[in-house]
C-alpha positions, -999 to 999 in steps of 0.1 A, spaced: 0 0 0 14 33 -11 27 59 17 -6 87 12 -34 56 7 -17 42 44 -23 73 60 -51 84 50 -68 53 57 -54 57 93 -71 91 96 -100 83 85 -102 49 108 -88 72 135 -125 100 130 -142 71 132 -127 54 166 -144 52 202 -121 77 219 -143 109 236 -121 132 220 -129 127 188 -172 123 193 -178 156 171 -154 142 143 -168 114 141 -202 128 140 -189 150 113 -174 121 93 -203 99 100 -224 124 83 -207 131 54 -206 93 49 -242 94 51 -250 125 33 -234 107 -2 -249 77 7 -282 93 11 -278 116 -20 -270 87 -43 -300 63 -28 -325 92 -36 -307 98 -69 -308 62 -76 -343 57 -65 -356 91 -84 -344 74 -115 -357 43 -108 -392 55 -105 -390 78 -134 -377 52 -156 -404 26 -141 -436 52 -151 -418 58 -184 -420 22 -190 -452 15 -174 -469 38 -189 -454 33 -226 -468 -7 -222 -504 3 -213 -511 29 -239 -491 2 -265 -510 -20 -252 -538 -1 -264 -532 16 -288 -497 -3 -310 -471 11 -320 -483 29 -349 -519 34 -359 -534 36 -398 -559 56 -405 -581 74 -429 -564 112 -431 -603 124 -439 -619 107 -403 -633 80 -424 -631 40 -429 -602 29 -443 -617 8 -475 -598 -24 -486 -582 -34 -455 -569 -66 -466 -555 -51 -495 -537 -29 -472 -526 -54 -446 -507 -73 -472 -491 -45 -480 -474 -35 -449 -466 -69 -440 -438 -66 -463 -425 -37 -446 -395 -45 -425 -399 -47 -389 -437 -54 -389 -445 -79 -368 -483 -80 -362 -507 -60 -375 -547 -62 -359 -578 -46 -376 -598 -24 -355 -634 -8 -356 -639 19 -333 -668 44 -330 -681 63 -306 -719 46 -286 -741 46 -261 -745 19 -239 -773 17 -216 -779 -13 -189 -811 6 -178 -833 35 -186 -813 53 -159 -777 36 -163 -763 50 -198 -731 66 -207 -712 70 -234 -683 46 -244 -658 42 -272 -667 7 -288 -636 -12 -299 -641 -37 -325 -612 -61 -325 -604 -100 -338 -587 -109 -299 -585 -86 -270 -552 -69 -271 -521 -90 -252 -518 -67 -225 -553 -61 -217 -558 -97 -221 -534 -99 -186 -552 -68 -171 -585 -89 -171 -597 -94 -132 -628 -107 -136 -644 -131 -164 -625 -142 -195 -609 -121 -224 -631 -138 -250 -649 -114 -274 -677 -139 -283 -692 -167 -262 -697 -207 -267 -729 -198 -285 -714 -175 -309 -732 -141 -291 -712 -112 -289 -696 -102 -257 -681 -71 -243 -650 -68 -220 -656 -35 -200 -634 -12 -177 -637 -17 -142 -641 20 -138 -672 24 -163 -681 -11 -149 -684 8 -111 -702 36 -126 -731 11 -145 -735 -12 -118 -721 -40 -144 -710 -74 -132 -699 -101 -152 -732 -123 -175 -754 -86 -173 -764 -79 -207 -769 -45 -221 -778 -27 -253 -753 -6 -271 -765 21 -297 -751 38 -327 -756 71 -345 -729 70 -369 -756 59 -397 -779 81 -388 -756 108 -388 -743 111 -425 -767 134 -433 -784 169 -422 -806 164 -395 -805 131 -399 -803 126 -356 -843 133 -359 -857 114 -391 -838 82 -384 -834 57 -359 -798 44 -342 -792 10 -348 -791 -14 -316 -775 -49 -311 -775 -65 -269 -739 -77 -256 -731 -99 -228 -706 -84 -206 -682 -112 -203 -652 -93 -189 -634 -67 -170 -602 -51 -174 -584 -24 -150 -554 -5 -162 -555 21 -140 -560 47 -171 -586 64 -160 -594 80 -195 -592 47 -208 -608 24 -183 -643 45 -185 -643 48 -217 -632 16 -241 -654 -13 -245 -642 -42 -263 -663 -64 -284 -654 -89 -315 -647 -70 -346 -679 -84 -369 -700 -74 -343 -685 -37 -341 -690 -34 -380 -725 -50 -381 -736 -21 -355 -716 5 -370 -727 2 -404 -688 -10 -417 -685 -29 -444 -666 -63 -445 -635 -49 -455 -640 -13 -440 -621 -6 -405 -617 25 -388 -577 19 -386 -550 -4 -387 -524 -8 -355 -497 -22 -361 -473 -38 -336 -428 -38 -345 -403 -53 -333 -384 -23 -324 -401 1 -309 -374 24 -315 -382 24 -354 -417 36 -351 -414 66 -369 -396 54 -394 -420 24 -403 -449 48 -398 -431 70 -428 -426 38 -452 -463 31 -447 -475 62 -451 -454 61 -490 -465 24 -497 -501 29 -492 -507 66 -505 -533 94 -501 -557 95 -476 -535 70 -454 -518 88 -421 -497 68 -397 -488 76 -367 -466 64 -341 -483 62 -304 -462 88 -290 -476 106 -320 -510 103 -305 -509 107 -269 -481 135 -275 -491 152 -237 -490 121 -219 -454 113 -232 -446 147 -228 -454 147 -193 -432 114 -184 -400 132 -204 -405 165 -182 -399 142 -149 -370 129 -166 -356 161 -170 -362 174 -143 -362 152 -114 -324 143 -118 -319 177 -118 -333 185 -84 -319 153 -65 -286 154 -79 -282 186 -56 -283 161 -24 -252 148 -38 -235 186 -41 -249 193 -9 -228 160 5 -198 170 -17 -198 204 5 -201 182 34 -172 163 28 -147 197 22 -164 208 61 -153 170 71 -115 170 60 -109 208 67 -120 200 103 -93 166 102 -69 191 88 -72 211 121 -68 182 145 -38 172 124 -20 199 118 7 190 140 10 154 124 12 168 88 40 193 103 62 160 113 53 146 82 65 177 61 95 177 84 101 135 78 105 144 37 66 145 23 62 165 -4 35 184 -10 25 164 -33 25 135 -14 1 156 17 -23 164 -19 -23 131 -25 -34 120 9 -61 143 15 -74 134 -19 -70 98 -10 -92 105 22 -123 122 4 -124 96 -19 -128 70 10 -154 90 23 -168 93 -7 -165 54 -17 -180 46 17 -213 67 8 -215 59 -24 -210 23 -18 -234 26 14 -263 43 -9 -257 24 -38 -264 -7 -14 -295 11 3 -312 21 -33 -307 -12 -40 -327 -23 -11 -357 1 -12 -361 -6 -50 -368 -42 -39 -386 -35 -13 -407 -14 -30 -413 -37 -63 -423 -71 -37 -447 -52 -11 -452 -19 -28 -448 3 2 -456 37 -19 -496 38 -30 -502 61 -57 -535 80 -68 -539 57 -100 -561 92 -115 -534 113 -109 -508 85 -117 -524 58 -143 -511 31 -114 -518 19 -76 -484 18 -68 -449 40 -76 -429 17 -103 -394 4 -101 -370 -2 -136 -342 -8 -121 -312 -6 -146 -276 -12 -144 -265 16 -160 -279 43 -140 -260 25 -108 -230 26 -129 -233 64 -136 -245 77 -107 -218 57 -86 -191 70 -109 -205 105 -108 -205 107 -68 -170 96 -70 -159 124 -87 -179 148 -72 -165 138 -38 -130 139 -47 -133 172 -66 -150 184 -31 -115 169 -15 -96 188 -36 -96 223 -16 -88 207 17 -59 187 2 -43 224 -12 -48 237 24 -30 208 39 -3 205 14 8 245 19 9 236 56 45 251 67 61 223 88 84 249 113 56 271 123 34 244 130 57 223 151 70 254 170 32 266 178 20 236 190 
């Protein structure tokens, strides 16, 4: 072990030994161990959470909504869809494509309980609600052949709907294609079966989507059998949406628009990158804040060893050498907090993903519970960046030791 990495590891052993003398160094030291440690957990954890909404988030509006959608540019139905799903099948990176009908209803389960609902026509329930179901089955048509709907918990709560109630769902869109159209001509109705119910936590989403089997959708909505309202189409990079989006927009043509899903729901991605930005930001101040701590901490050690870097000056160490030793002490400090917060983030961010410790408002928050994506990387970073931060903070003290003059300190004390 090299001469300064001896010492300073004596020092710092020394703030942190049992003798009363040294109780308000050791306090001192103690907490500038603990402010890094605590500014990197919180760091750590911040990130954590951001990153687990960002991803949380991303997979139930996917799950929704694909990663791109295809529709009519003129709010219409999208004629020859078959036509146009062979098409983009040949584009690269395509991996699924699904056929939707989707129009705007009524649903009524009494002459008092009626609301409106977006009706989703659809071949299967999509993956992810298909695991969000908590009560009944994901099937869009029963044994029989009827038509069934899978309903959001939340709209669900507000009906009074359980699972084998049937209801009646209504359209206008027919009766709306011409002028005044609402008054001479009477909405088509077709009775479902509720035979499921899904909870994702999206508010916006849960009380408002309805999901039935696509040939029912189109024989209520007046579609024909190769008319959908749009075309969602799943990749296997995520990453490439907009790019794949573009290619289908230039295979298919006039009126077609594509658009990727953060295309769509623009504000609610917005919203997840502005706490990305910004929380970072805010809690990588705790670790300044401990940085600060850590100059107070070795200043302080400085004073109580004065006299001992005098004999040491006095025995042949350079300056650089009482630099180097003082630097070699922050960064202990600093590799004890980071290594004690890095262990601590570690712990909460288990914690918190197997009993879920931290509810959530899911109509604030689109979940129950805060999220956790934990990730290597940001460990990595973070660790490394308290390092340096800690021995940048040790950099000061280490100067004042080093121009320390050897005879004037010997001879005062």
């Amino acid at each position: 072990m090299q001469f300064h990495h001896f010492v300073a590891f004596r020092y710092l052993t020394g703030a942190l030994g049992q003798e009363s003398g040294r109780r308000f160094l050791r306090f001192i030291t103690l907490i500038a161990v603990g402010g890094v440690a605590v500014g990197v957990s919180m760091l750590l954890l911040a990130l954590s959470i951001v990153g687990g909404f960002s991803k949380e988030i991303e997979a139930k509006v996917i799950g929704f909504g694909a990663h791109v959608q295809v529709e009519n540019i003129r709010h219409a139905p999208l004629q020859g869809a078959q036509a146009k799903v062979d098409v983009i099948e040949e584009i690269a990176g395509v991996a699924q494509i699904q056929p939707v009908v989707s129009e705007f209803a009524l649903l009524r389960r009494s002459q008092l309980e009626i609301d409106g609902i977006g009706l989703w026509g659809t071949d299967v329930l999509p993956t992810y609600l298909s695991g969000a179901t908590i009560a009944g089955s994901s099937a869009l048509v029963s044994d029989d052949g009827k038509p069934l709907l899978v309903v959001g918990s939340a709209l669900a709560q507000q009906l009074g709907l359980g699972i084998g109630d049937s209801v009646v769902v209504f359209s206008t869109r027919a009766a709306t294609s011409s002028a005044g159209a609402l008054l001479s001509v009477r909405p088509r109705i077709r009775q479902f079966q509720v035979g499921g119910l899904y909870e994702t936590s999206l508010a916006d989403f849960d009380e408002t989507y309805v999901f039935t089997h696509i040939s029912a959708a189109r024989r209520l909505l007046s579609y024909g059998p190769d008319e959908v309202t749009r075309l969602d189409v799943m990749l296997h990079d995520p990453a490439a949406a907009a790019e794949s989006a573009l290619a289908i927009e230039n295979s298919l043509g006039v009126p077609v628009l594509a658009r990727t899903i953060y295309e769509v729901y623009r504000g609610l991605f917005a919203w997840i990158q502005l706490q990305e930005a910004i929380i970072p930001l805010v809690i990588g101040i705790l670790i300044l804040v401990a940085a600060f701590n850590i100059v107070g901490t070795l200043l302080m050690l400085i004073m109580e060893k004065t006299r001992a870097i005098g004999i040491l000056a006095s025995m042949g160490a350079s300056r650089r050498s009482l630099t180097r030793l003082f630097l070699s002490l922050g960064f202990m400090v600093g590799l004890a907090g980071t290594t004690s917060g890095l262990s601590l983030a570690w712990v909460l961010a288990k914690i918190q993903q197997r009993y879920e410790v931290i509810p959530l408002p899911a109509e604030a928050y689109f979940m129950t519970t805060a999220p956790i994506a934990l990730h290597l990387w940001d460990f990595v970073l973070v660790g490394t960046l308290a390092l340096l931060l800690t021995l940048a903070a040790a950099y000061i003290p280490a100067r004042v030791a080093a121009r320390i003059d050897p005879l004037k300190v010997i001879r005062f004390n």
